[in-house]
C-alpha distance (Angstrom), angle and dihedral (degrees) to the residues before:
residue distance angle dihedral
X1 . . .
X2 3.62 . .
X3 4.17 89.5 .
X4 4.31 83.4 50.0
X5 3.79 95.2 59.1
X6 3.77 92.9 41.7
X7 4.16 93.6 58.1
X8 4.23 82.4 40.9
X9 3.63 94.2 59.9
X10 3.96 89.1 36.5
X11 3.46 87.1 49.3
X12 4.11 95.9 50.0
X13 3.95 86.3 40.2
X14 3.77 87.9 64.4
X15 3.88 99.4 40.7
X16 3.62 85.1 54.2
X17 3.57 99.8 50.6
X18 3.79 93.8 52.7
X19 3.82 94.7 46.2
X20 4.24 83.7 59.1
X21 4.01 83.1 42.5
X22 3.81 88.0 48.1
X23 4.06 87.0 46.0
X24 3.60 98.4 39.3
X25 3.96 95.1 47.0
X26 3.71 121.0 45.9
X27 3.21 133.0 -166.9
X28 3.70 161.1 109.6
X29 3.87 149.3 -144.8
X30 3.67 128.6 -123.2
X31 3.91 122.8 -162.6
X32 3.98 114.2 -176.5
X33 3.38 117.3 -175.9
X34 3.73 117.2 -171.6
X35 4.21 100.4 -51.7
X36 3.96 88.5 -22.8
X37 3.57 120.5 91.1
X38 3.76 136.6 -169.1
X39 3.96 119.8 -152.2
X40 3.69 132.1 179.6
X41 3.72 151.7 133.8
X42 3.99 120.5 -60.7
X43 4.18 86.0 -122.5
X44 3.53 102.8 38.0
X45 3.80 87.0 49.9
X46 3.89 95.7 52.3
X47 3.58 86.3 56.7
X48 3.30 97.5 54.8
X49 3.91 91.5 49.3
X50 4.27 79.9 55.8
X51 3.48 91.4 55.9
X52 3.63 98.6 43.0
X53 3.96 87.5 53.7
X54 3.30 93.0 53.7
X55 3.49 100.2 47.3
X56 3.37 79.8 48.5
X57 3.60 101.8 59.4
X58 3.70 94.1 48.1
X59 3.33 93.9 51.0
X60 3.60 86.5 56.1
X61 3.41 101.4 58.2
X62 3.99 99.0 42.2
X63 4.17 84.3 59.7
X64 4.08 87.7 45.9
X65 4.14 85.3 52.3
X66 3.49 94.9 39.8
X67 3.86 91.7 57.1
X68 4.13 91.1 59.6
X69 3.48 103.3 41.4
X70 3.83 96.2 136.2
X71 3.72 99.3 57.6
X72 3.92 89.4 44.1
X73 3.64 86.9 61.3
X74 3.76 85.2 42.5
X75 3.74 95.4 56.9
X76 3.78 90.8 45.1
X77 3.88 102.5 49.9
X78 4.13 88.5 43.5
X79 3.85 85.9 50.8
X80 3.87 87.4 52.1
X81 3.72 95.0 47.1
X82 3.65 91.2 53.1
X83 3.54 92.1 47.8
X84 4.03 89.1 49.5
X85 3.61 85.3 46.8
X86 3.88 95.3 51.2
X87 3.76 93.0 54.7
X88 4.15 92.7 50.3
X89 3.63 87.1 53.1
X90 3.63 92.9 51.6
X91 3.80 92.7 46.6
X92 4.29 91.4 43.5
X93 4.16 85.1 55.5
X94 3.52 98.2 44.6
X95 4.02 85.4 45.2
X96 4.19 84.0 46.5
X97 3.82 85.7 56.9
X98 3.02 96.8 41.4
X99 4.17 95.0 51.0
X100 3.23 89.8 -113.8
X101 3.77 92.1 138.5
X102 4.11 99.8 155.0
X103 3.68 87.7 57.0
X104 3.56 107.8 34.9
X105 3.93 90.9 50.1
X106 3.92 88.4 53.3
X107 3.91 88.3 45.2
X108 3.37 98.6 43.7
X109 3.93 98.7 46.3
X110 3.72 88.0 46.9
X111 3.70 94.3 55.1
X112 3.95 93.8 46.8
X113 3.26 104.5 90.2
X114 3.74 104.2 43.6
X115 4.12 81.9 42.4
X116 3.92 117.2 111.0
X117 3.82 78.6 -145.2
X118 3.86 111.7 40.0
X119 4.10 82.5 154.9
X120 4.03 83.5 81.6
X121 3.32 103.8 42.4
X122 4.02 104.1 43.7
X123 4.10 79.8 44.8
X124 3.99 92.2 48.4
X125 4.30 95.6 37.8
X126 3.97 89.2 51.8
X127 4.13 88.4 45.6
X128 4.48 79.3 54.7
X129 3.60 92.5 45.7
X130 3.79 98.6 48.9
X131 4.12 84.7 51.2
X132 3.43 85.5 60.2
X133 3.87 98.9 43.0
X134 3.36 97.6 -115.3
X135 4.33 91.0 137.5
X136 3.83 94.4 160.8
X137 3.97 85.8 53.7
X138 3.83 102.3 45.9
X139 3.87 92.9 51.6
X140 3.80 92.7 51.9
X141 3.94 86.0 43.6
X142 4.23 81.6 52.5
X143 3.67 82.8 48.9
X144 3.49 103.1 56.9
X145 4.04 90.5 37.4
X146 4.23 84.1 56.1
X147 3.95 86.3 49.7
X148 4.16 104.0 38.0
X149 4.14 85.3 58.4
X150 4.00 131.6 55.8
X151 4.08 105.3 -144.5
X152 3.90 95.1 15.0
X153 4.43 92.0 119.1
X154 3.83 86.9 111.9
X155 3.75 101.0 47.2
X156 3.91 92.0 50.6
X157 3.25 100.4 38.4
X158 4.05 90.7 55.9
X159 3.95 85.8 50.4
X160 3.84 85.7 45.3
X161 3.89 93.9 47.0
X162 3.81 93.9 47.2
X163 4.16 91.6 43.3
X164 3.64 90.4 56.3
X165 3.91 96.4 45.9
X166 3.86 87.3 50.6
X167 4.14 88.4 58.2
X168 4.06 86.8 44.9
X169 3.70 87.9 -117.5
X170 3.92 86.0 142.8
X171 3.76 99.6 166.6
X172 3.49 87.1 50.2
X173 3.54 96.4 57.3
X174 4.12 96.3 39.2
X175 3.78 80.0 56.2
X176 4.03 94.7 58.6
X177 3.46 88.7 36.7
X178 3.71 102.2 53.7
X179 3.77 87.3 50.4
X180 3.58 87.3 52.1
X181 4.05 90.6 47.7
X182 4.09 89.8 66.0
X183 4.32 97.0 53.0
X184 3.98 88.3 34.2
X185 3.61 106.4 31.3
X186 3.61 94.6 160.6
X187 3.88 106.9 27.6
X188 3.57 119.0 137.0
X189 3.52 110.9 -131.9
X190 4.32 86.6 44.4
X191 3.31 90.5 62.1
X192 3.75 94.5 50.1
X193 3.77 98.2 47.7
X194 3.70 90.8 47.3
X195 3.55 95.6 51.8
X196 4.08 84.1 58.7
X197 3.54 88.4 44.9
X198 3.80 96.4 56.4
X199 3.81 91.5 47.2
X200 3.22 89.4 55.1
X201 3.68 98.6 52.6
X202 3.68 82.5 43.3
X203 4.54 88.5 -116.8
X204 3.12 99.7 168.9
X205 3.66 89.8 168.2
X206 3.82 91.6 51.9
X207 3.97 82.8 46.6
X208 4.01 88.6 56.1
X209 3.64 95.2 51.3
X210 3.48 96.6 47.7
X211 3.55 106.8 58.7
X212 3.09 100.9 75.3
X213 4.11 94.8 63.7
X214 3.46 92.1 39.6
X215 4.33 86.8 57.4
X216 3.87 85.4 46.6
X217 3.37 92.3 52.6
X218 4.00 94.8 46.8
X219 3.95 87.0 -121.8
X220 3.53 103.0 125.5
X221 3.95 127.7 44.5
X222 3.87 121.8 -117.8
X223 4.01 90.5 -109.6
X224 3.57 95.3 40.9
X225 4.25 90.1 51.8
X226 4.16 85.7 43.9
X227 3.82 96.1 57.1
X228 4.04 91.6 40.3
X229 3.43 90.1 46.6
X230 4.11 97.2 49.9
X231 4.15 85.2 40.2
X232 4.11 90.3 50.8
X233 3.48 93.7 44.0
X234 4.03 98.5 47.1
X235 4.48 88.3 49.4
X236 3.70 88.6 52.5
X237 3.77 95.0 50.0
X238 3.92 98.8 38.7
X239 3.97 86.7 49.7
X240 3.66 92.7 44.4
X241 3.66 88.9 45.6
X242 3.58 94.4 63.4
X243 3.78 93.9 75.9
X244 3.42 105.9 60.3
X245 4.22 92.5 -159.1
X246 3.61 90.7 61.6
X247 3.86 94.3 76.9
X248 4.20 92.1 124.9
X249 4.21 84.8 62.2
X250 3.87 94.2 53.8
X251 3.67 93.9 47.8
X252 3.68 83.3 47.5
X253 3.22 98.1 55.7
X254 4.24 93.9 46.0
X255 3.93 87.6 55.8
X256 3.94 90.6 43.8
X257 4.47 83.2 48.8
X258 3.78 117.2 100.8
X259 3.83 117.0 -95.7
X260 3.75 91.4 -113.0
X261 3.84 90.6 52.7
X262 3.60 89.8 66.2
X263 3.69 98.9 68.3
X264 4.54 86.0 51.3
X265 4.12 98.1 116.6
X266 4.46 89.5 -152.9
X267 3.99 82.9 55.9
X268 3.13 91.1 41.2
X269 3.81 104.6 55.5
X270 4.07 85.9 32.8
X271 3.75 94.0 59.7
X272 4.14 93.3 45.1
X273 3.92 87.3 46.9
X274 3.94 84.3 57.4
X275 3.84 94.3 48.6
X276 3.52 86.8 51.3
X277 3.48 100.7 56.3
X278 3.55 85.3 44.2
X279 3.70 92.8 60.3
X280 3.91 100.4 -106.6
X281 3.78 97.9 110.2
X282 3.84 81.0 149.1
X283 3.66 91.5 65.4
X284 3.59 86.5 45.6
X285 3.51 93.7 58.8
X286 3.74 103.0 49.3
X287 4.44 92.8 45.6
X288 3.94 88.5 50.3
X289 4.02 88.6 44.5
X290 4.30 95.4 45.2
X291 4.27 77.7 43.6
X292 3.40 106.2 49.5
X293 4.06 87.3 44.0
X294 4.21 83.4 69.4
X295 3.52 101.1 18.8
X296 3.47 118.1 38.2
X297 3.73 113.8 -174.6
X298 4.27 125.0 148.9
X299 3.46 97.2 -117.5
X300 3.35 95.0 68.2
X301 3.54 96.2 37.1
X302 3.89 83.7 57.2
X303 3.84 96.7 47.9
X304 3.53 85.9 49.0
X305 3.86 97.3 54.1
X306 4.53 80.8 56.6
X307 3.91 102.4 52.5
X308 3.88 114.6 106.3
X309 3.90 102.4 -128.7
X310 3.51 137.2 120.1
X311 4.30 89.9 -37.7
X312 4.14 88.4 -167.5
X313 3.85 92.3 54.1
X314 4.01 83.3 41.5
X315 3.58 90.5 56.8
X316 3.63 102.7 49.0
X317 3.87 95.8 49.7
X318 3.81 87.1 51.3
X319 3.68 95.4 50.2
X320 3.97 90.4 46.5
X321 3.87 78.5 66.7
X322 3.07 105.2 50.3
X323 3.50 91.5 56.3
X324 4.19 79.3 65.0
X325 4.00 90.9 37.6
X326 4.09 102.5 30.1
X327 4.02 87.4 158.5
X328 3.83 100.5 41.6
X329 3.96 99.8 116.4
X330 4.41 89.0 -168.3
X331 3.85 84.5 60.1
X332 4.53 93.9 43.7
X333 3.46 87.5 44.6
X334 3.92 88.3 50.9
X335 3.81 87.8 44.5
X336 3.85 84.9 53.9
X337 3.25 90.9 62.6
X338 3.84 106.0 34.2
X339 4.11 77.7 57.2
X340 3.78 95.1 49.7
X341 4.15 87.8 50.2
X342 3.57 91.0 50.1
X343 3.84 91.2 51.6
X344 3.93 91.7 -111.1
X345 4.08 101.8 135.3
X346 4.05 97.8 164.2
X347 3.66 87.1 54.8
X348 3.50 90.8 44.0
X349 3.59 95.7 52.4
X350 3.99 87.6 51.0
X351 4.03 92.2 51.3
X352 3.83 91.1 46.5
X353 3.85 88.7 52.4
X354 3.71 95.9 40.6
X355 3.68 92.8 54.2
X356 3.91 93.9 46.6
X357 3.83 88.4 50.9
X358 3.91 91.7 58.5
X359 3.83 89.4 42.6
X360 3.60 128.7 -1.2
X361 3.71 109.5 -131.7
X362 4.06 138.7 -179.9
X363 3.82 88.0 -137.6
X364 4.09 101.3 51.0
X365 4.26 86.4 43.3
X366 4.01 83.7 46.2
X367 4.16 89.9 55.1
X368 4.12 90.4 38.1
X369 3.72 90.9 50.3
X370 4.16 91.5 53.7
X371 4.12 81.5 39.0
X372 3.88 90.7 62.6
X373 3.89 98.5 29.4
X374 3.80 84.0 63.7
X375 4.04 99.2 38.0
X376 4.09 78.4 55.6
X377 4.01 89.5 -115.9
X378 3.97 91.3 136.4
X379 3.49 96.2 166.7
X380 3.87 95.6 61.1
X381 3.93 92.0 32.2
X382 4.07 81.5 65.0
X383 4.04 95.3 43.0
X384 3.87 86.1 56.2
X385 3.58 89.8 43.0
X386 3.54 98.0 51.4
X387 3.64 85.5 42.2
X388 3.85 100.0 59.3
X389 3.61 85.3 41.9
X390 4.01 85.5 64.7
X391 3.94 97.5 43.3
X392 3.74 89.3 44.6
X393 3.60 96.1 54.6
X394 3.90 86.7 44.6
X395 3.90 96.5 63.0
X396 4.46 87.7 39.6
X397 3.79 108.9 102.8
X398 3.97 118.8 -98.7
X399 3.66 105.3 -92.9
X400 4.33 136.5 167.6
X401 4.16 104.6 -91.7
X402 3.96 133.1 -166.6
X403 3.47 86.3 -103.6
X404 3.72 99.6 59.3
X405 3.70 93.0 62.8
X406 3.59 128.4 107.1
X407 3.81 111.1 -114.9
């Protein structure tokens, strides 16, 4: 109300400033054309000229108009199309969300080419058509959606990638994604598809390289990175290890390892089982002596009581331990046969017997059977017999024997 008055009194203020103008200023115009003549006021005829401008100017613009009517119409039915083609889209996503995927592949690909993005819905139709197994379709809908936008190779080729993993055509999909890998070496959702790529494929040496991008990156938890870590690292050695001249590539590998990898007892014992069978038991014997210092565990306390070094230095770094461990029976059972190595059969005998006391086991009566057989003690050599016979057949799996038929 307040705004109303204001332009009123405005509006009043004006009228009465050109009435004194009108007052103050006389005037008038006179057009003669040939013997006509024109006459009027000096106001009334600036009006007119107004007016006539105006008119003018309209006019004007209507001709410019006129002269283009074809593109006009243009302009308006492309503007419709793309307004068509917006509301297809919109249905064809809902329908993809909805798993919908006959209908939003027939939407979507309709849409496309009246789209201002066709990227999305080629990408979008071939994700419907590979839901319905229609492969052959959803790589020429990729196709098209590679074709329909310039710069688009990394969008397609992630749709691609993750198509082709779905279908377990895993060497397929490491292909696109290692192409990928070189224009995107540091892209998020690469890394993540070729991580499942490479477990697939069961790369454990693409696995091993990866981690530490996919930790930079945040991608991958702290557990999850541990346990793919300890699994990469245990393939690689267990293949290597199968080709006893390729020593220098496990050691490789254990320097390349993570600190905290070091300490893992399976790695551990796999990696001295590999310098063994590349003929560096000496190696062996110092990485399972430094480990079982930190981490002691029986199985390498029994592979250690096995290697073929120096068996008197053997012995004395075992019985240091068991002044720490004087009821271990892994480590008197070790000592039993660091003893028989070194040619020592009473103590033998006693380590054997020790390490049966604090556990009775198949194994230790096996190795004080053989003990006795060969000190000429039959009689005993045939108690521990029968007796590892007994705790043998204990630990064998329940299964139907002769002797629990009917007659």
């Amino acid at each position: 109300m307040r705004k109303l008055i204001l332009v009123v009194v405005f509006g009043l203020a004006i009228g009465a400033l050109f009435g004194q103008l009108m007052q103050s200023v006389p005037g008038y115009w006179l057009v003669r054309v040939g013997d006509t003549s024109f006459q009027t006021s000096f106001w009334f005829g600036l009006v007119l000229l107004f007016a006539a401008f105006v008119v003018l100017h309209f006019v004007l613009r209507l001709l410019m108009r006129l002269r283009r009517p074809v593109s006009r119409l243009k302009v308006w039915n492309t503007r419709t199309r793309q307004r068509n083609a917006m509301r297809r889209t919109v249905r064809g996503l809902v329908a993809l969300a909805e798993g919908r995927w006959k209908r939003a592949e027939k939407a979507l690909t309709k849409a496309a080419d009246d789209s201002s993005t066709p990227l999305v819905n080629y990408l979008s139709a071939a994700l419907a058509a590979h839901y319905q197994g229609r492969h052959d379709q959803a790589d020429a809908l990729l196709k098209r959606a590679h074709f329909s936008t310039e710069g688009s190779d990394a969008a397609v080729g992630l749709v691609q990638a993750q198509l082709r993993l779905d279908r377990q055509q895993f060497e397929e999909a490491l292909a696109t994604l290692t192409r990928l890998e070189k224009q995107l070496p540091d892209h998020p959702q690469v890394l993540k598809l070729l991580k499942q790529a490479y477990l697939s494929v069961n790369d454990w040496d693409g696995i091993r390289r990866l981690m530490p991008r996919l930790a930079r990156q945040q991608l991958i938890g702290d557990d999850e990175r541990r346990d793919l870590e300890q699994r990469a690292y245990r393939e690689l050695i267990l293949q290597t290890a199968r080709r006893p001249g390729d020593v220098e590539r496990v050691r490789n590998l254990w320097a390349e390892m993570p600190d905290y990898l070091r300490g893992d007892v399976e790695l551990v014992g796999l990696y001295a089982e590999a310098l063994v069978r590349g003929k560096e038991e000496g190696v062996a014997e110092r990485l399972l002596r430094q480990t079982l210092k930190e981490h002691w565990d029986s199985r390498l306390v029994l592979r250690y009581g096995l290697l073929n070094v120096d068996a008197g230095r053997q012995l004395a770094y075992a019985e240091k331990w068991l002044q720490e461990r004087p009821n271990d029976p892994d480590l008197l059972l070790t000592l039993g046969r660091l003893s028989l190595r070194n040619a020592y059969w009473g103590k033998a005998q006693e380590y054997f017997e020790a390490s049966q006391r604090q556990r009775p086991s198949g194994v230790v009566c096996a190795e004080l059977a053989r003990l006795y057989a060969n000190l000429g003690d039959h009689d005993k050599s045939q108690l521990y017999y029968r007796q590892s016979v007994e705790l043998l057949d204990k630990s064998l799996p329940a299964l139907p024997q002769p002797s629990d038929q009917n007659p």
